[in-house]
C-alpha positions in Angstrom: -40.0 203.0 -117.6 -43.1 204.2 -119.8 -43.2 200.6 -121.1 -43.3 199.1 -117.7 -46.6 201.8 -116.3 -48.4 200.2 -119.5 -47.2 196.8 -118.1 -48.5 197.3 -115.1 -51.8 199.3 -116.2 -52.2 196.5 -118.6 -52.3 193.8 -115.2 -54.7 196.1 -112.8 -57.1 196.2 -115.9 -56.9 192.3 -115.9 -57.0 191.6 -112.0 -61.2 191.7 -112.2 -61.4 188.8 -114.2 -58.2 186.8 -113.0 -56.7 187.2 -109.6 -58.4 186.6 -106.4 -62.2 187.7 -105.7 -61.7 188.6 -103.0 -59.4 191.1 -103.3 -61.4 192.3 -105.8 -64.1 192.7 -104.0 -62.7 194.8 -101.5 -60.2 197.1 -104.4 -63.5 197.9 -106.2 -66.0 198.5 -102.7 -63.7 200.2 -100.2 -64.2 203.9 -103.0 -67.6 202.8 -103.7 -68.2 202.9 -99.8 -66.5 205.8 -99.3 -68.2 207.3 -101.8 -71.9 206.4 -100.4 -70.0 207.9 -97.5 -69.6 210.9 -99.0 -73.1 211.4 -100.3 -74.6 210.3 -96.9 -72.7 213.5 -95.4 -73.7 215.7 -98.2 -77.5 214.6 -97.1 -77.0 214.7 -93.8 -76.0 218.3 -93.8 -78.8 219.0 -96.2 -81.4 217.9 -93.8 -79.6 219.2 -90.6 -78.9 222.4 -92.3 -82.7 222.4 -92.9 -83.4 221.1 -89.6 -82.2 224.7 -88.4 -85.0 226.4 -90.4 -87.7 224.4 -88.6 -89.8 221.1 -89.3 -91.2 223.3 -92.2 -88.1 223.1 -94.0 -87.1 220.1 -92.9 -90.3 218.4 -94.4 -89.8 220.6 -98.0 -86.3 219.6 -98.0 -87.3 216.0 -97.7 -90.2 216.3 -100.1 -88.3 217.8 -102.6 -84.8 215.0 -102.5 -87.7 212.5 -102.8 -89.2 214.2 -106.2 -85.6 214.7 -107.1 -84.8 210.9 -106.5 -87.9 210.1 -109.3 -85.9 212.3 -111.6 -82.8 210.9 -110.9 -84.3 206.9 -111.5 -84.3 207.9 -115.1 -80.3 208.8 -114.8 -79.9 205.7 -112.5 -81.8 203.4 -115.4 -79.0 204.4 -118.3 -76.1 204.5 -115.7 -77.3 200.6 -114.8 -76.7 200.4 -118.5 -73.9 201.9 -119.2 -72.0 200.2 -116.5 -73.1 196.9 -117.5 -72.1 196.9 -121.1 -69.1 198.7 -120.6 -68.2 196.3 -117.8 -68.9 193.1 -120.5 -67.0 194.8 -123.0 -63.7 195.6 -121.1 -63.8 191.6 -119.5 -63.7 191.1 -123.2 -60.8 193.5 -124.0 -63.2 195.2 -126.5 -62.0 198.9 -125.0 -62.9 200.4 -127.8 -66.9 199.6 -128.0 -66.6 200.1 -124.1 -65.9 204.2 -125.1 -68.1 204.0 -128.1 -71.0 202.8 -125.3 -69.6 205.8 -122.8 -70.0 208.1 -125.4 -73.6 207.5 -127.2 -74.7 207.4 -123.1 -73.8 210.8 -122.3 -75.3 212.0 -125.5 -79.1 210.0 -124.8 -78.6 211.0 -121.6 -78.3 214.7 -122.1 -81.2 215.0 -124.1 -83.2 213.1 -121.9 -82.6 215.6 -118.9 -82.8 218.4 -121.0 -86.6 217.3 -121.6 -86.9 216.6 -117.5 -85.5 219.8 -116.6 -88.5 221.5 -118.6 -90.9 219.4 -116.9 -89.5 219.7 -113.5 -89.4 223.7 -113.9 -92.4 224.1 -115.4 -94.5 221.6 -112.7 -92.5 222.4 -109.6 -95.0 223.3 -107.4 -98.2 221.1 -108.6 -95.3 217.7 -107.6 -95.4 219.2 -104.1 -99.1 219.8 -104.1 -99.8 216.1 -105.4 -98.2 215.0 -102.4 -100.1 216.5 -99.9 -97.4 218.8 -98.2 -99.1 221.7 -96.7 -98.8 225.2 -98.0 -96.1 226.6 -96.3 -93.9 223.4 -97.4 -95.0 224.0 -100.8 -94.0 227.0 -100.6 -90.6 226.5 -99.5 -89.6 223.3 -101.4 -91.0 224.9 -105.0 -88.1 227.3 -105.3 -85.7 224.4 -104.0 -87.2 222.0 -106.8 -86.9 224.5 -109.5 -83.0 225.1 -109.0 -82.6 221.9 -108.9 -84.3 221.1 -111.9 -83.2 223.7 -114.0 -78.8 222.7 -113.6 -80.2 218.6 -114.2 -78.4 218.3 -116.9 -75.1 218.2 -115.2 -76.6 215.7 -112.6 -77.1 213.9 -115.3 -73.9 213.9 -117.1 -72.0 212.6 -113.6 -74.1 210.0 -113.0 -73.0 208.1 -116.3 -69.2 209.7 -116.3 -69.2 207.5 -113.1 -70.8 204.5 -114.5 -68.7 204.1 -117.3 -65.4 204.1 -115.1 -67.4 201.8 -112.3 -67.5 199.5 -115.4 -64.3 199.7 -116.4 -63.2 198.7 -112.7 -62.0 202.1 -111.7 -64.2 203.4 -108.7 -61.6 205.4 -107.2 -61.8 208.3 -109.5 -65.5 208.8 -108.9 -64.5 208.6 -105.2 -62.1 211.8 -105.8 -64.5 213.6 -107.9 -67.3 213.3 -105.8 -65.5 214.2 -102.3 -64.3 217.3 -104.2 -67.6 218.3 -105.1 -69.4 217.1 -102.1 -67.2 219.6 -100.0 -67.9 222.4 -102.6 -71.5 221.2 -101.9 -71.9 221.4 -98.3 -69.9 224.9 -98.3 -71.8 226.6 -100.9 -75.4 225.2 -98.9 -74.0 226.6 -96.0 -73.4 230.1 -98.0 -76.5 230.6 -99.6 -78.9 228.9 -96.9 -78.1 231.3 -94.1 -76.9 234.2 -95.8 -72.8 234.5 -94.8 -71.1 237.4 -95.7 -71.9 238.8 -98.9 -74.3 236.3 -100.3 -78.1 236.4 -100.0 -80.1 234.5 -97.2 -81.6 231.8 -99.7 -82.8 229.3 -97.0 -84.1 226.1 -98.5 -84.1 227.5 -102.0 -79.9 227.9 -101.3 -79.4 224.0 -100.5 -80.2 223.8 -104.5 -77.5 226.3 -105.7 -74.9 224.2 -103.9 -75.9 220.6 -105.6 -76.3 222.5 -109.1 -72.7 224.0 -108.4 -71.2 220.8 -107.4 -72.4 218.8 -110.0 -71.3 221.4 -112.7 -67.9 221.0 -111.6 -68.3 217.1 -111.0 -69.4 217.1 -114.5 -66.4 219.7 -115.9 -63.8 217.6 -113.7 -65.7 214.0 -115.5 -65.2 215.2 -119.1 -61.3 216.6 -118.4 -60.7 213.4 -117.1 -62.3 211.4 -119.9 -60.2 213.5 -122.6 -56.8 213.4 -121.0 -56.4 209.9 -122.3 -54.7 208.9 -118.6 -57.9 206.8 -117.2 -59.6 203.7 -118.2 -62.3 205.4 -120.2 -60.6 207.5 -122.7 -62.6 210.1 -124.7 -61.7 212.2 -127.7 -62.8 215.4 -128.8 -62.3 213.5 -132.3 -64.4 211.2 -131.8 -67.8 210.7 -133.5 -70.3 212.2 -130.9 -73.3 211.4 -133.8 -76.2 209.2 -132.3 -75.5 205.5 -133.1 -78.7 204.1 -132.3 -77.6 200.6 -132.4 -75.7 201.2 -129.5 -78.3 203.4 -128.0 -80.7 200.9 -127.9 -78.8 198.5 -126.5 -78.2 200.3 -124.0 -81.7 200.9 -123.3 -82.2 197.6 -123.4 -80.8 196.9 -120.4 -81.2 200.0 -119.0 -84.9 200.6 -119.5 -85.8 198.3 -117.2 -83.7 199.1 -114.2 -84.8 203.1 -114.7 -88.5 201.5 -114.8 -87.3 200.3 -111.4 -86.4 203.3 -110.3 -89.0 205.4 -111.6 -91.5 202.7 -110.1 -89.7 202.8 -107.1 -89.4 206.4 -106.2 -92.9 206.8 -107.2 -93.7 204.4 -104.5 -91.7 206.0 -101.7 -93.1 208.8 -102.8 -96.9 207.5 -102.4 -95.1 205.8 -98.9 -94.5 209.8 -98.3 -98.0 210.6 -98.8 -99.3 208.0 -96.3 -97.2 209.1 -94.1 -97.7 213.2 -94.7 -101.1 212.4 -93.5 -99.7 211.9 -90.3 -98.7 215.3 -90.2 -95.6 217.4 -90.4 -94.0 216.1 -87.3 -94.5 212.4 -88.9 -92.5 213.7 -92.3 -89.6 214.8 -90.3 -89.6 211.6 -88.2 -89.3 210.0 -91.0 -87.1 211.9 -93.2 -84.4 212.1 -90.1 -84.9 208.2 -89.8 -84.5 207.5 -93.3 -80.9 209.4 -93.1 -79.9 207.3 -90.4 -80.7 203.9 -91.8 -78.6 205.7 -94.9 -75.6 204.7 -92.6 -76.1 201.1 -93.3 -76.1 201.7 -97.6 -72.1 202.1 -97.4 -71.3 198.8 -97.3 -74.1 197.7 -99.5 -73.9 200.0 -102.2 -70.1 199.1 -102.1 -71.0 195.6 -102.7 -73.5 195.9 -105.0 -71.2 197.6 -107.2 -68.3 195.5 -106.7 -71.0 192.9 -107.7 -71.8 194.9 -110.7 -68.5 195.1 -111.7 -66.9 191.5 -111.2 -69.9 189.7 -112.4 -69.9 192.5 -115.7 -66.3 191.7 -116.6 -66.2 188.3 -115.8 -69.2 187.6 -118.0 -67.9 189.5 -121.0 -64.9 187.3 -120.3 -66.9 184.2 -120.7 -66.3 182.9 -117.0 -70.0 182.9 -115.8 -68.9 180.5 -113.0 -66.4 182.8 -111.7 -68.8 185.8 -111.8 -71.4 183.4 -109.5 -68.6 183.2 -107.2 -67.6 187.0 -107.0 -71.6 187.7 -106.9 -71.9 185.1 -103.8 -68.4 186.8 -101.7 -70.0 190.4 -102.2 -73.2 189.3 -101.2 -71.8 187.3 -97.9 -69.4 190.7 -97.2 -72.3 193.2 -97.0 -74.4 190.5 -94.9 -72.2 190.4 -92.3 -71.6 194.4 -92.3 -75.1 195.4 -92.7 -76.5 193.2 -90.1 -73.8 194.8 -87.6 -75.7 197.9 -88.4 -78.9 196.6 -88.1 -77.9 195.9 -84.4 -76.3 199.4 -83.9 -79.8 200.3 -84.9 -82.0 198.5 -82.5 -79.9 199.2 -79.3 -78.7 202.5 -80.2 -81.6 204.4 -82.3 -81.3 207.5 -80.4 -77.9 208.1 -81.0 -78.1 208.1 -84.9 -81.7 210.1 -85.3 -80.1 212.5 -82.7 -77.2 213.7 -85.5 -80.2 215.3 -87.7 -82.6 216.9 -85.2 -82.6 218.4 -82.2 -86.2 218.1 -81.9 -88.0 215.6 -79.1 -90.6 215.3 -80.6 -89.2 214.2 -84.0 -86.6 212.2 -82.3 -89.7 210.3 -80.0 -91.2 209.1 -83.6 -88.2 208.3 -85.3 -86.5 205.9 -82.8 -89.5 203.3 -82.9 -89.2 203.2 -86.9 -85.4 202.9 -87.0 -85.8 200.0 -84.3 -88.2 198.4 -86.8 -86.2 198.8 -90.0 -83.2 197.4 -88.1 -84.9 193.6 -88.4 -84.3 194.1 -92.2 -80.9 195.0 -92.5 -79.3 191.5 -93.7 -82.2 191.7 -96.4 -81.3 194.2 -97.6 -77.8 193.3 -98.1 -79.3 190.4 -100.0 -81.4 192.5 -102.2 -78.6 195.3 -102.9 -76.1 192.9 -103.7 -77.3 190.3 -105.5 -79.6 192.5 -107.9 -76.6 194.5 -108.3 -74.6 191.0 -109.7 -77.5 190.6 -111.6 -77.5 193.7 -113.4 -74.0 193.5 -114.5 -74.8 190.4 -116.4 -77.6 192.3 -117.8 -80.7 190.8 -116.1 -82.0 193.8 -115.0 -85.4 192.4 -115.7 -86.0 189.9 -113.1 -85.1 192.9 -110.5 -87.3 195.3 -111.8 -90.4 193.2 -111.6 -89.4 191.6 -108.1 -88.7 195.0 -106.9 -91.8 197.0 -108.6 -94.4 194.5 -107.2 -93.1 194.6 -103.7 -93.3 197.7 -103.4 -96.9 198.7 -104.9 -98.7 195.5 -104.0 -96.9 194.8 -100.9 -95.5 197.7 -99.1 -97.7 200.4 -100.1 -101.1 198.2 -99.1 -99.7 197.0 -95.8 -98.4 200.3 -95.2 -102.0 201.9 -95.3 -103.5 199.0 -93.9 -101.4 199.4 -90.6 -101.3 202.8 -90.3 -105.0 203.9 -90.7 -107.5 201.0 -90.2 -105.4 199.4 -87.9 -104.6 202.3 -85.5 -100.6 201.4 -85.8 -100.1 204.9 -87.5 -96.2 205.6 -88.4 -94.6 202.4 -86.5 -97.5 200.6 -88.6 -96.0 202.1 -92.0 -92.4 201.4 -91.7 -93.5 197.9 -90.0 -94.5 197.3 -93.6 -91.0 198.5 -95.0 -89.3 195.4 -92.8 -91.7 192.9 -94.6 -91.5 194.3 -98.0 -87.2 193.8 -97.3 -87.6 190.3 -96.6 -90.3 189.2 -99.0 -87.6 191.1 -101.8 -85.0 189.1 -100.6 -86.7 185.6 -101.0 -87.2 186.2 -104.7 -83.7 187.8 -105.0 -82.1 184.3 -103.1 -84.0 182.1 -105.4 -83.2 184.1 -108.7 -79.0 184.2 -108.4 -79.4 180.5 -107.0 -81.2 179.5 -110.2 -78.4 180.8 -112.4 -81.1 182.2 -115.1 -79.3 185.3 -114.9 -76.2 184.2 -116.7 -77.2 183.8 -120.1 -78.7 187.5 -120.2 -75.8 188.7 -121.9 -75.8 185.7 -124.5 -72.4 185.0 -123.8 -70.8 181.2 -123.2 -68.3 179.9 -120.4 -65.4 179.0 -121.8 -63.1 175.9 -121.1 -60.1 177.5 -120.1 -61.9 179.2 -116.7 -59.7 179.2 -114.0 -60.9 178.4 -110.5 -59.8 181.3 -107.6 
């Protein structure tokens, strides 16, 4: 019987870079979708949970996720890694070097977020200041960004416990561990932000204790997982936990540039934020309440895009770079066809969606018009998600970062300003230049894959024996 479970465990762990893509595609999306699921509920409570408070809160709650999100690119940039060079390694059948890779990834990445929780403590209040929220959201969201800062670590550490089993083809455990801890999340928000029972009225401060909570026992949950020796990325507590810089710099390596991405990136949403904070407080909710409902429309991409990750990863590491075109091609035509349903969900029904995070007219009268306008982009998006996402897993995380990072600074953020102010367009006239920044990125995105430059990133050769699916 025992020999039998290996058998079978043995063919699942094979299936990625042998049976049919498609089915692939969709065993590897449908608990990455779920899980964006899952996170999209955790942030819509956040925000209506806010909402409750007031625009006030609603505005420091927003500001504060989006100076969390610049934290979190540095997390994102070694997860990209770590997913990608454990996804070569398993299509190679080195599992070995894929744990090795697991392991010296937690370790950089704990010491890294040590160093950002003393920063993001420390410097709380001057990161809501710099971005031009007025005093009483400062006030609210510095408490709320200090929580959150000071339990980092443990963000952290889940972040790249669910990268390394994304690239060992197993996204269903981080589906389990994070709609645990997501339901622990909203609960203990709901606690602490309005004071039920025994526990102290927090308000917007109290929406941190529940995302430090839940990502402690994400994190516990992670590691117990790791060292039972049951799951695809098995850990031992006698294994050699020593820096091996070889291994940490190649994972910075192609890491590094996809957290430059994100850094750049959040860094210019964030400067987007300020443009639009000029607007006013009303023009801050609108937009954080329309930016939630577009979040809808990231399940099915952000299931592609690591289904993409994944297939092209192992497949690559297997020496089938033909194969990993293919999968990268299905994932990309999959979250086309979904995304662009939402897109017209969007245009004809905008009311609907902004209407689940605010009860407020006025809010609701300025986020409609920009969730009309974002809706034009949706099958670019797809585009960009999915095929940068394919990308990465071959370890061209490059050619994304620079596409990506020049969009947004010399494209969106100009044409942003340019509509909104001179031009007299004000907040339709900033997320107008969202759309075009979308489709601009998915022109250079198209033209990359299609080129097939991306392949030899991870220096590895097709072999003869491929086999067509």
């Amino acid at each position: 019987m025992q020999g039998s479970k290996n058998l079978r465990l043995e063919e699942e762990e094979k299936d990625y870079t042998e049976a049919d893509l498609t089915k692939g595609i969709f065993l590897l999306a449908w608990p990455a979708v779920v899980t964006m699921m899952l996170q999209m509920v955790v942030g819509m409570a956040d925000v209506a949970m806010a909402g409750r408070l007031g625009p006030e809160a609603l505005a420091a709650v927003g500001l504060g996720r989006q100076i969390m999100f610049l934290s979190f690119a540095l997390a994102g940039g070694l997860a990209t890694g770590t997913t990608a060079l454990v996804a070569q390694y398993y299509g190679r059948g080195e599992r070995e070097k894929a744990f090795a890779f697991t392991r010296q990834s937690l370790m950089a990445g704990s010491g890294i977020a040590l160093l950002t929780s003393v920063i993001g403590v420390l410097f709380a209040k001057q990161f809501l200041s710099l971005m031009g929220a007025a005093p009483e959201v400062v006030e609210l969201g510095t408490g709320y960004l200090r929580m959150v800062f000071a339990g980092i670590v443990m963000v952290f550490n889940l972040f790249l416990i669910n990268a390394a089993f994304r690239g060992a083809g197993d996204t269903k455990t981080p589906m389990f561990i994070l709609g645990l801890i997501n339901a622990v999340n909203v609960g203990v928000n709901y606690l602490f932000m309005f004071g039920v029972g025994p526990f102290p009225e927090m308000g917007v401060p109290g929406a941190a204790v529940g995302t430090v909570t839940s990502r402690t026992l994400g994190t516990v949950i992670g590691w117990g997982l790791f060292l039972s020796g049951r799951f695809r990325i098995k850990l031992s507590l006698r294994d050699s936990f020593r820096p091996r810089w070889e291994e940490i710099k190649e994972i910075f390596s192609v890491g590094s540039p996809a957290a430059v991405e994100r850094l750049v990136g959040s860094l210019a949403q964030m400067a987007f934020i300020v443009i639009v904070t000029h607007l006013g407080t009303m023009a801050v909710a609108a937009t954080q309440v329309a930016l939630r409902a577009e979040s809808f429309s990231f399940m099915p991409g952000f299931g592609m895009a690591i289904a993409a990750t994944t297939l092209v990863g192992q497949n690559i590491g297997a020496r089938k770079p033909k194969r990993a075109e293919r999968a990268g091609y299905r994932a990309t035509g999959v979250a086309i066809g979904f995304m662009g349903l939402m897109g017209i969900l969007f245009f004809f029904f905008p009311r609907g969606f902004v209407g689940l995070f605010t009860s407020n007219e006025r809010v609701i009268e300025m986020a409609v018009p920009c969730l009309r306008i974002i809706a034009i982009s949706e099958p670019a998006l797809a585009l960009n998600m999915v095929l940068a996402g394919g990308m990465r897993g071959a370890s061209d995380t490059r050619f994304p970062m620079y596409v990506n990072s020049a969009a947004s600074w010399l494209l969106r953020l100009p044409l942003a300003y340019l509509l909104a102010y001179p031009l007299g367009f004000g907040l339709v006239g900033a997320w107008a230049a969202m759309t075009v920044d979308m489709l601009v990125r998915a022109v250079f995105m198209v033209a990359r894959f299609k080129g097939g430059k991306w392949k030899s990133k991870a220096n590895l050769q097709e072999v003869q024996s491929e086999v067509s699916t």
